[in-house]
C-alpha positions as CSV (number, residue, x, y, z in Angstrom):
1,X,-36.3,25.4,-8.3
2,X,-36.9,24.9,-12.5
3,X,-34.2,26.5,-14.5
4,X,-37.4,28.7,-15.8
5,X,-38.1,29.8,-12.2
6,X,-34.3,30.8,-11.6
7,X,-34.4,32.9,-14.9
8,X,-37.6,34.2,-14.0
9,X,-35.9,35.5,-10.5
10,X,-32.9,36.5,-12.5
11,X,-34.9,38.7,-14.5
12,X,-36.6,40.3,-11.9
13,X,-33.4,41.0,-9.6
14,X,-32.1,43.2,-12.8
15,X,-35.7,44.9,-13.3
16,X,-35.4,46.1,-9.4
17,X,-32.1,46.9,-9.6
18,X,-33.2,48.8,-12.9
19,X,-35.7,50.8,-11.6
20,X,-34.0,51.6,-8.0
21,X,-35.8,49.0,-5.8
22,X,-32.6,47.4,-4.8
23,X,-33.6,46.4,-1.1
24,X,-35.9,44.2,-3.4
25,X,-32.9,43.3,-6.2
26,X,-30.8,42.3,-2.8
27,X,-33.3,40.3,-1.4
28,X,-34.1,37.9,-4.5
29,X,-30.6,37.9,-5.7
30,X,-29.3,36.2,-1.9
31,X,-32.3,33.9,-2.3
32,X,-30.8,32.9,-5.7
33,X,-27.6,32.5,-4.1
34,X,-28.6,30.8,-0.8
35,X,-30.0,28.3,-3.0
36,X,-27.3,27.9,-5.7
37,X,-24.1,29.5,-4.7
38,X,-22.1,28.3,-7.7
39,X,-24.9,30.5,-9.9
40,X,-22.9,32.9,-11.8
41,X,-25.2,35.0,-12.8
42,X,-26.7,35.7,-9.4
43,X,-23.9,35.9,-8.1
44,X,-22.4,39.2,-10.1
45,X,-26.0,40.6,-9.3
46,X,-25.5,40.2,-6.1
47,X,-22.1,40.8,-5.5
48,X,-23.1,44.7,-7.4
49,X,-25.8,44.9,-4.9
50,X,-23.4,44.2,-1.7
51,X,-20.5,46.9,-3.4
52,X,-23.0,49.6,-2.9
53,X,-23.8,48.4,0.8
54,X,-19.8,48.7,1.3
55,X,-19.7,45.0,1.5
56,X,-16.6,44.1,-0.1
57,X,-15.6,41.1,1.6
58,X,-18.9,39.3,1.3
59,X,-19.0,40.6,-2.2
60,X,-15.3,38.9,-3.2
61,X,-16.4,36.0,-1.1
62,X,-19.4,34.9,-3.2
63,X,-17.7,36.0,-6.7
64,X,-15.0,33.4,-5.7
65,X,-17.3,30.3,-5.0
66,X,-19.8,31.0,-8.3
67,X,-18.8,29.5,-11.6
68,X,-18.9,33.1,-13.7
69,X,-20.2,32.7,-17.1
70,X,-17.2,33.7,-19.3
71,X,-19.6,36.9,-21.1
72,X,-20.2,37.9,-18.0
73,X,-15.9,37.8,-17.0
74,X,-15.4,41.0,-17.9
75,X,-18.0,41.7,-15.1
76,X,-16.8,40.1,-12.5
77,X,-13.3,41.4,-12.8
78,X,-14.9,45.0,-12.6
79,X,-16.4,44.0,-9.4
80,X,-13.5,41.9,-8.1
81,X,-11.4,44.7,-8.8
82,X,-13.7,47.2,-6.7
83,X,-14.4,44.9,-3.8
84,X,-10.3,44.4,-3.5
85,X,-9.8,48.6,-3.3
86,X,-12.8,49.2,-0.8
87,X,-10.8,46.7,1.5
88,X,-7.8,48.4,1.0
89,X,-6.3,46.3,-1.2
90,X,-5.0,48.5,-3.8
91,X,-2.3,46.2,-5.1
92,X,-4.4,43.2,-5.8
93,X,-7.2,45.1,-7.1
94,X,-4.5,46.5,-9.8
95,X,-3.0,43.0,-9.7
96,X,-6.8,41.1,-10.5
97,X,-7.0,43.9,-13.2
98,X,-4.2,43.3,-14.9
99,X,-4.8,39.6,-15.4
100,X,-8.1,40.1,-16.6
101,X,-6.6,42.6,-19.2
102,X,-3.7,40.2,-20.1
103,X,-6.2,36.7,-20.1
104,X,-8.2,38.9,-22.4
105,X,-6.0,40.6,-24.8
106,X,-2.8,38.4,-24.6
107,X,0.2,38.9,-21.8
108,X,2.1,40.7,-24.7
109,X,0.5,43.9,-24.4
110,X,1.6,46.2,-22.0
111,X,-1.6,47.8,-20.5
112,X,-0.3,49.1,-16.9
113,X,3.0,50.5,-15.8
């Protein structure tokens, strides 16, 4: 697949997912992924897409093999953070959010207690 087909697909799994098809936003996005896993940006698509399905372990489990963009970090930690508290996972999901927060802002600031 051309990099200008992948965007293309791209493009289209956020127009779906836009306008409420996501069935259809699910669908391309695993295709994107099935065919490049370490694709970051189908990846967080994706991984949005299995949260609402209440699949959080497949969800962490792709966000961990793609190479995230670093705009799109912020993101991912959202999404990380989500997947690790629907699992029940409440101190890791705290945990992932804090170094996110500290990797961003500096490990100086105190941002949770």
């Amino acid at each position: 697949m051309s990099a200008d087909d992948r965007q293309f697909l791209r493009t289209v799994v956020w127009m779906f997912m836009r306008h409420g098809q996501r069935a259809r936003a699910l669908a391309v996005a695993e295709a994107l992924c099935e065919d490049d896993p370490r694709d970051g940006i189908s990846a967080v698509a994706l991984a949005e897409l299995l949260l609402d399905k209440s699949e959080a372990s497949r969800a962490l489990e792709i966000l961990q093999i793609a190479d995230i963009p670093d705009d799109l970090s912020h993101v991912a930690a959202v999404l990380e953070t989500r997947a690790l508290k629907m699992l029940g996972r409440r101190r890791e999901s705290a945990d992932r959010w804090r170094r996110y927060l500290e990797a961003r802002k500096g490990g100086a600031r105190q941002w949770m207690a």
